[in-house]
C-alpha beads as a LAMMPS data file, in Angstrom:
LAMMPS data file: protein, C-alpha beads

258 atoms
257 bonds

1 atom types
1 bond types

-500.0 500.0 xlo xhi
-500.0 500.0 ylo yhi
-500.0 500.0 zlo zhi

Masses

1 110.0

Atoms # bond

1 1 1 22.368 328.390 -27.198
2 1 1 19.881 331.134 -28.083
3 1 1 17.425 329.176 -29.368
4 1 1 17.900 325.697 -28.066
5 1 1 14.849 326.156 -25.866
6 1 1 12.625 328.458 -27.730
7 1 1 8.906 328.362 -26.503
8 1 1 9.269 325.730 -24.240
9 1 1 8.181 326.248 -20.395
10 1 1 10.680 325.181 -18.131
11 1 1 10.720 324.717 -13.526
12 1 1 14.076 324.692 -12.033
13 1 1 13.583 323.921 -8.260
14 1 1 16.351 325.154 -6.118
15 1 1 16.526 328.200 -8.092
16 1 1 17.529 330.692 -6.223
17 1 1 21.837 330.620 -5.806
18 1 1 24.486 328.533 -7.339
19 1 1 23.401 325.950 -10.023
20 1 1 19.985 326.763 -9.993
21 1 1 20.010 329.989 -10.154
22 1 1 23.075 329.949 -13.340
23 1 1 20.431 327.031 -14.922
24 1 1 17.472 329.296 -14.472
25 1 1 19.295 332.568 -16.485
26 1 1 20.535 329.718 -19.341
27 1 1 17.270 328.465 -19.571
28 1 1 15.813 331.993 -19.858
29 1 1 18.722 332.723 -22.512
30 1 1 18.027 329.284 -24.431
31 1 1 14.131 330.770 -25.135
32 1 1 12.717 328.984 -22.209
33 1 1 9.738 330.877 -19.226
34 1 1 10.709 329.700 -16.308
35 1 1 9.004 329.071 -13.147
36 1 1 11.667 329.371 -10.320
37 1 1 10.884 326.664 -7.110
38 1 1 12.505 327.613 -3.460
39 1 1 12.073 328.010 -0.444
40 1 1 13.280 331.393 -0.054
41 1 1 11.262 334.210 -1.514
42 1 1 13.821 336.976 -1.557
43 1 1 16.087 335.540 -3.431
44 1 1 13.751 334.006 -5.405
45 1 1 12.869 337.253 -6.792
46 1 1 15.739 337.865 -7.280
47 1 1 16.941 335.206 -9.648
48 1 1 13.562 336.320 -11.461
49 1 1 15.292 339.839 -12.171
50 1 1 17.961 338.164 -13.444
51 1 1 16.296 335.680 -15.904
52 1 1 14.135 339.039 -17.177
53 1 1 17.224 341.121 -17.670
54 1 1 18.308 337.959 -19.663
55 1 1 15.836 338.540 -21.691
56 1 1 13.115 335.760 -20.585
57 1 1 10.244 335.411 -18.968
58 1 1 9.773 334.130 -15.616
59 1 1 7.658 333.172 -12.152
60 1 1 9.178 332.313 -8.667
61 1 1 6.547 330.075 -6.381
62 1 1 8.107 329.478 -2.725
63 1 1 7.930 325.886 -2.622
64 1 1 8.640 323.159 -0.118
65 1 1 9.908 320.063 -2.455
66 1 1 9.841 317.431 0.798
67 1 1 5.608 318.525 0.860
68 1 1 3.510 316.979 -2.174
69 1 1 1.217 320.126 -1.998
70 1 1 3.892 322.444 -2.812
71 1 1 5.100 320.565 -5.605
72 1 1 1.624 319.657 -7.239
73 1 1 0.856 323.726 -6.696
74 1 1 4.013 324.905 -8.251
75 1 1 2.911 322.565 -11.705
76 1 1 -0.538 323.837 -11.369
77 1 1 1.201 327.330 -11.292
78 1 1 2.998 326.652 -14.002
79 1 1 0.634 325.538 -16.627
80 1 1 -1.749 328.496 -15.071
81 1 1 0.558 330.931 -15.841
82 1 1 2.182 329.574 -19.162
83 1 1 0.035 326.930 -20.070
84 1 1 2.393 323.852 -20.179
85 1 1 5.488 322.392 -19.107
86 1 1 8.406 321.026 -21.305
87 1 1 11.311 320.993 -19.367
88 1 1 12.408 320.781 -15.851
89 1 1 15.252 320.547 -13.240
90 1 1 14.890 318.700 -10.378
91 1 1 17.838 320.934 -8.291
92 1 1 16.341 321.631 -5.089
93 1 1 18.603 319.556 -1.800
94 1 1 20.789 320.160 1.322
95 1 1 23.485 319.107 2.170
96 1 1 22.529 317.618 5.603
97 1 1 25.367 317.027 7.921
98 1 1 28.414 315.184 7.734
99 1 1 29.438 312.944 10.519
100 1 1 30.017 309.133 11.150
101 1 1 26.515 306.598 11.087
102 1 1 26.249 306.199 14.904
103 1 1 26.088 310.171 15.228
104 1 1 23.903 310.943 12.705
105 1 1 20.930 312.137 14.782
106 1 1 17.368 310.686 13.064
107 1 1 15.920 314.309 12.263
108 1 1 18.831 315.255 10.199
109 1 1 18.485 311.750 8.398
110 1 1 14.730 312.462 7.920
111 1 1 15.243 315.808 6.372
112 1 1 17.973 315.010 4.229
113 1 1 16.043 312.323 2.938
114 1 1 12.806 314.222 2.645
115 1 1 14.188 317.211 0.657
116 1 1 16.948 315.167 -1.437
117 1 1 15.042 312.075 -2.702
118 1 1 11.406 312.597 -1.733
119 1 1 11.716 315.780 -3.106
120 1 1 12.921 314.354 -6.576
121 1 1 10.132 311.463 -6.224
122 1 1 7.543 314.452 -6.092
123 1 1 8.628 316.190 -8.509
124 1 1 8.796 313.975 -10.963
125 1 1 5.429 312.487 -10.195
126 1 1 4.017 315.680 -10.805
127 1 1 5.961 317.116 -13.965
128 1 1 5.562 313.831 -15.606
129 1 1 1.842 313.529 -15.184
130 1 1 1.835 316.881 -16.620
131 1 1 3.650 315.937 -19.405
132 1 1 1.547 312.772 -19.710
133 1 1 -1.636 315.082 -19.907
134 1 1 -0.125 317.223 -22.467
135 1 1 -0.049 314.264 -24.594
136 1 1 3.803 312.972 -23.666
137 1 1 7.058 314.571 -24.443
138 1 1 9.621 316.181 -21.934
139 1 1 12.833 316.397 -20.838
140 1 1 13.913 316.317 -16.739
141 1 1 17.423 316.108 -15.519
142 1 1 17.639 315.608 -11.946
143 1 1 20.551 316.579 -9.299
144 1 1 22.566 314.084 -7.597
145 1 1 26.714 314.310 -7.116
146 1 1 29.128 311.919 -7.220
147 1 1 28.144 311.104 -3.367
148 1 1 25.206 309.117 -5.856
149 1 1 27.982 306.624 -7.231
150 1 1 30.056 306.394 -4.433
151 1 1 30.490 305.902 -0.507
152 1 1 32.084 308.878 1.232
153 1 1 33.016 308.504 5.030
154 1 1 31.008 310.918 7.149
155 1 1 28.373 311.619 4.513
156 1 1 26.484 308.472 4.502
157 1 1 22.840 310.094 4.428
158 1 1 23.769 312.196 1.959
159 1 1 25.444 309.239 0.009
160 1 1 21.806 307.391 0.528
161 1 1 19.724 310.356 -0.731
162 1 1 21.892 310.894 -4.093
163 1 1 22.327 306.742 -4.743
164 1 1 18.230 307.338 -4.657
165 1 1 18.104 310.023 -7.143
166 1 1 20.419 307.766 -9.334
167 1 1 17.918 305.041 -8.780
168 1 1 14.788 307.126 -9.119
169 1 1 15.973 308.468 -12.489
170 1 1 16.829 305.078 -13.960
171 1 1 13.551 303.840 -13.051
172 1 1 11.323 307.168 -14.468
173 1 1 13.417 307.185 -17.663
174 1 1 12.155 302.968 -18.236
175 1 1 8.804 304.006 -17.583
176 1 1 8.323 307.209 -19.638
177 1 1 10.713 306.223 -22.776
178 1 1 7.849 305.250 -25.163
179 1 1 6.063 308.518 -23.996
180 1 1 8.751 310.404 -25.446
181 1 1 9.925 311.721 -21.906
182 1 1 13.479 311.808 -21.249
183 1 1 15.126 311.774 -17.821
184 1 1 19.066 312.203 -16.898
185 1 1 20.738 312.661 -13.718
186 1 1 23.491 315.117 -13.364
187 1 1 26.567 314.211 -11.088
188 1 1 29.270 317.131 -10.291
189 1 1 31.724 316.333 -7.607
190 1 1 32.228 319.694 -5.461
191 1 1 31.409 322.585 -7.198
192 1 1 31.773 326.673 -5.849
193 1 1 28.333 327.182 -4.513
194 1 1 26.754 328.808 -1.253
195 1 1 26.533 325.081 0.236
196 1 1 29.779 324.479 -0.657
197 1 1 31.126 327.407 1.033
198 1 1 29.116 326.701 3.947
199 1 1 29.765 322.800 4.210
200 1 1 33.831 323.076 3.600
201 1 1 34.713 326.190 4.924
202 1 1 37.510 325.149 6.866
203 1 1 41.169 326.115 4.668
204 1 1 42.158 321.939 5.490
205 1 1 38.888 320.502 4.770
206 1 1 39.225 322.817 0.992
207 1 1 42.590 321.703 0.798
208 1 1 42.025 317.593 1.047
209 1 1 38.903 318.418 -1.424
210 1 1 40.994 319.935 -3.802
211 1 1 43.175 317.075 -4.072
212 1 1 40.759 315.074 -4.984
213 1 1 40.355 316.608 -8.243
214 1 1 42.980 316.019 -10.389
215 1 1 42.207 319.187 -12.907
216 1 1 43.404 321.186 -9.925
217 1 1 39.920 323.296 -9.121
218 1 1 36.738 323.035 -8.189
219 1 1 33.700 323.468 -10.700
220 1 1 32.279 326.520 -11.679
221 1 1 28.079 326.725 -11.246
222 1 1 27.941 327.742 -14.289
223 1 1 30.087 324.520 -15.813
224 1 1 26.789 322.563 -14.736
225 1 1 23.960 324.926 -15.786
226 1 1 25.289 324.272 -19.165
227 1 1 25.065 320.920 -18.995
228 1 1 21.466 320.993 -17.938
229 1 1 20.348 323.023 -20.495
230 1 1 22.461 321.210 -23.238
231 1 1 20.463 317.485 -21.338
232 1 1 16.830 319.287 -21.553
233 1 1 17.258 320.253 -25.158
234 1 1 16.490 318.665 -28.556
235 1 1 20.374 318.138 -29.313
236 1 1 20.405 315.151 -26.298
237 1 1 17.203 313.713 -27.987
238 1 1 18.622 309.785 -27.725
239 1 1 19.487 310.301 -23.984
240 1 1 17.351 309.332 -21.146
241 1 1 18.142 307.281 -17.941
242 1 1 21.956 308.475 -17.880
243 1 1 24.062 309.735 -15.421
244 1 1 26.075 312.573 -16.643
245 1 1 29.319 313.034 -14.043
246 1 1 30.901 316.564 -14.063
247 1 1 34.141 315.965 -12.176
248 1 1 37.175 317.263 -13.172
249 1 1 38.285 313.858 -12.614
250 1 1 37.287 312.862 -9.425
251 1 1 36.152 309.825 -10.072
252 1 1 39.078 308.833 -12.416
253 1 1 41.038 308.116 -9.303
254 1 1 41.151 306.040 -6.117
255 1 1 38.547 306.774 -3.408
256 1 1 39.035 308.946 -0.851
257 1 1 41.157 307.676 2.196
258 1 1 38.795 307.131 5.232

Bonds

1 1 1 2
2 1 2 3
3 1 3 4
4 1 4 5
5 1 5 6
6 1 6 7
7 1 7 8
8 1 8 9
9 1 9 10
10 1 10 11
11 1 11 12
12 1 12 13
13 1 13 14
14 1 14 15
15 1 15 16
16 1 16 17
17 1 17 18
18 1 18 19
19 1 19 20
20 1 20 21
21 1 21 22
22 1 22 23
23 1 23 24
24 1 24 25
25 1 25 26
26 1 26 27
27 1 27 28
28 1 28 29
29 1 29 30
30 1 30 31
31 1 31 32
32 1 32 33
33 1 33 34
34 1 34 35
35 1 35 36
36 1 36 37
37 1 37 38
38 1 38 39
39 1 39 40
40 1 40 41
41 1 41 42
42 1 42 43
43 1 43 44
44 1 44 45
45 1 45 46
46 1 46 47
47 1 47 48
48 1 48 49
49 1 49 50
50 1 50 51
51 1 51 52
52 1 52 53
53 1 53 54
54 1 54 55
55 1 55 56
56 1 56 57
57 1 57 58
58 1 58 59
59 1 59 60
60 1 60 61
61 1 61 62
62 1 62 63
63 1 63 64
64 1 64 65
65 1 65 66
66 1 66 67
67 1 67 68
68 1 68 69
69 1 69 70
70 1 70 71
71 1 71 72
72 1 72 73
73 1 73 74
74 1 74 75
75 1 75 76
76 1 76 77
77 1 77 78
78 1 78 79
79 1 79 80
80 1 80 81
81 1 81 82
82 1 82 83
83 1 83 84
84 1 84 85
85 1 85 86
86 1 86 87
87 1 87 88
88 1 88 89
89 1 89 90
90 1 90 91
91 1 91 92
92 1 92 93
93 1 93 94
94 1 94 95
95 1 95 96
96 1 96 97
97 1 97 98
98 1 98 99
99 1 99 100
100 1 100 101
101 1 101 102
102 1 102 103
103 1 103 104
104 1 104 105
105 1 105 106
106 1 106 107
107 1 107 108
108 1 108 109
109 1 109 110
110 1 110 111
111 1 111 112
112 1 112 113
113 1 113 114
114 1 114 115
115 1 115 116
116 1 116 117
117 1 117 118
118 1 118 119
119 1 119 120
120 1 120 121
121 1 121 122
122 1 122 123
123 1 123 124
124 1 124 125
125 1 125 126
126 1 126 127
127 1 127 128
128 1 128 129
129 1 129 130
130 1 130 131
131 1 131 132
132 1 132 133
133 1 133 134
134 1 134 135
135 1 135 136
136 1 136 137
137 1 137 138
138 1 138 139
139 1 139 140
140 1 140 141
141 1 141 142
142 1 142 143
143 1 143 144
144 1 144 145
145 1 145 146
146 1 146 147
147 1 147 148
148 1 148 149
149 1 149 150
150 1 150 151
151 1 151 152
152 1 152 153
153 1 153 154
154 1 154 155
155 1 155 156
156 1 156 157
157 1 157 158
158 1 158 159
159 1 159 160
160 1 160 161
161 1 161 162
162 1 162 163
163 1 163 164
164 1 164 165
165 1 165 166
166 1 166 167
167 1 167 168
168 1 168 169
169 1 169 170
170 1 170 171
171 1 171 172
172 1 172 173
173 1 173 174
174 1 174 175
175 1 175 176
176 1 176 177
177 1 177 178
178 1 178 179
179 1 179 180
180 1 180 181
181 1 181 182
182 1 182 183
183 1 183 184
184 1 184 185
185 1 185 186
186 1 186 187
187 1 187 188
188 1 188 189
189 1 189 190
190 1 190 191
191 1 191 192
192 1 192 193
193 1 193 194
194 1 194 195
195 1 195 196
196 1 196 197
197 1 197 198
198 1 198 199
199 1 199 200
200 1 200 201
201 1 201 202
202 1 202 203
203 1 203 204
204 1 204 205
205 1 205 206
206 1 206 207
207 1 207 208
208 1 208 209
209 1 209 210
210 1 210 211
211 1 211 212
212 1 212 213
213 1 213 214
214 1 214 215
215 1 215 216
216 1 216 217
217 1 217 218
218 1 218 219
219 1 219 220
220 1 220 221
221 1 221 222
222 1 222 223
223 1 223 224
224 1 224 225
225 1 225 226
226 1 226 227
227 1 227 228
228 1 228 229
229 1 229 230
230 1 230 231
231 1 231 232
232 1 232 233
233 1 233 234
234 1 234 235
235 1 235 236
236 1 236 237
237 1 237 238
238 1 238 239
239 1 239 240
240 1 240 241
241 1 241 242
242 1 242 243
243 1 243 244
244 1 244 245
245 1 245 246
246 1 246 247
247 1 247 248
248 1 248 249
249 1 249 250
250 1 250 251
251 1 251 252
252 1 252 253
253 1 253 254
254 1 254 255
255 1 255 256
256 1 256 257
257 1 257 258
């Protein structure tokens, strides 16, 4: 791990609690200077402090991934600051709400949307024209969740967004393959984070989850973080347009009951 990312630049949007913010340390630990992307500044910071007391290197910008300014700035940032970009992951996304089609009210659909898939359509346009100008080369994973190769009832926006990510990566890995530009999708069913905590809080709703993972537990941020970094590194060199699921099983099984 120590050197797996040695002198490569790296942005991890969404960097600031629970995957991102394990991914941004692990990058930092793997040799990487990374730029942090979120937008909450505080916390931000924070994860900052901890990629420096990991030893690394690092720069949050407060970025809104749904607004194409924010994202081209926080590249330009980047490559102002360390003067390229390698690696990236595309983590930033909400969790939107979770109730039946024909209550789903059109703002929450629009901002789900906007931050989830738009999001990972700016980034990438950015990051890989970066890449491009640097002469090709690059490695992106991008967040979805097994909501991206599935239907769950109740979470049908969120279903949409993640199916798009799925779709988007597919289609970015075709395009960028000969440029020697490789990008995966990453796919954990329910995993202990902040969102998580805040989405499923009630003991039932935990309970049902829970049994939908036949290892018996949730996933640990840190289970995924490794994953990314392991996906942006030279050891997954023949990998690119793949969707990497992170489970426990959850897919193994039948769907969910409605």
């Amino acid at each position: 791990m120590a050197t797996e990312l040695h002198g490569k630049v790296g942005i991890v949007t969404g960097g600031t609690s629970g995957i991102g913010r394990d991914a941004a340390v692990l990058f930092a630990k793997a040799g990487a200077k990374v730029v942090v992307a979120d937008r909450r500044e505080a916390e931000g910071k924070e994860t900052i402090g901890l990629v420096r007391a990991a030893g690394g290197d690092g720069l949050f910008v407060k970025t809104d991934v749904s607004q194409a300014a924010d994202v081209h700035a926080l590249v330009q940032k980047t490559v102002e600051k360390f003067g390229r970009l390698d690696v990236a992951f595309n983590n930033a996304g909400i969790e939107g709400s979770f109730v039946p089609i024909v209550e789903e009210a059109e703002e929450v659909w629009d901002r789900t949307i906007d931050i989830n898939l738009k999001g990972i359509w700016l980034c990438l346009k950015y990051e890989i024209q970066q890449m491009l100008k640097q002469g090709g080369g690059g490695a992106i994973v991008n967040m979805a969740s097994v909501a991206g190769l599935m239907g769950f009832p109740g979470a049908a926006t969120y279903c949409a967004s993640k199916h798009g990510v799925v779709g988007l990566t597919k289609a970015a890995a075709l395009e960028n393959a000969r440029n020697g530009i490789r990008v995966n999708v990453v796919c954990p069913a329910v995993i202990e984070t902040p969102m998580v905590e805040r989405t499923f809080s009630e003991p039932e709703i935990r309970k049902y989850l829970l049994g939908l993972h036949p290892i018996g537990r949730f996933g640990m941020p840190m289970e995924i973080a490794e994953a990314v970094v392991w996906m942006c590194s030279d050891r997954a060199s023949f990998m690119t347009g793949q969707s990497l699921v992170l489970d426990g099983g959850f897919l193994a099984g039948p769907n969910p009951p409605a």
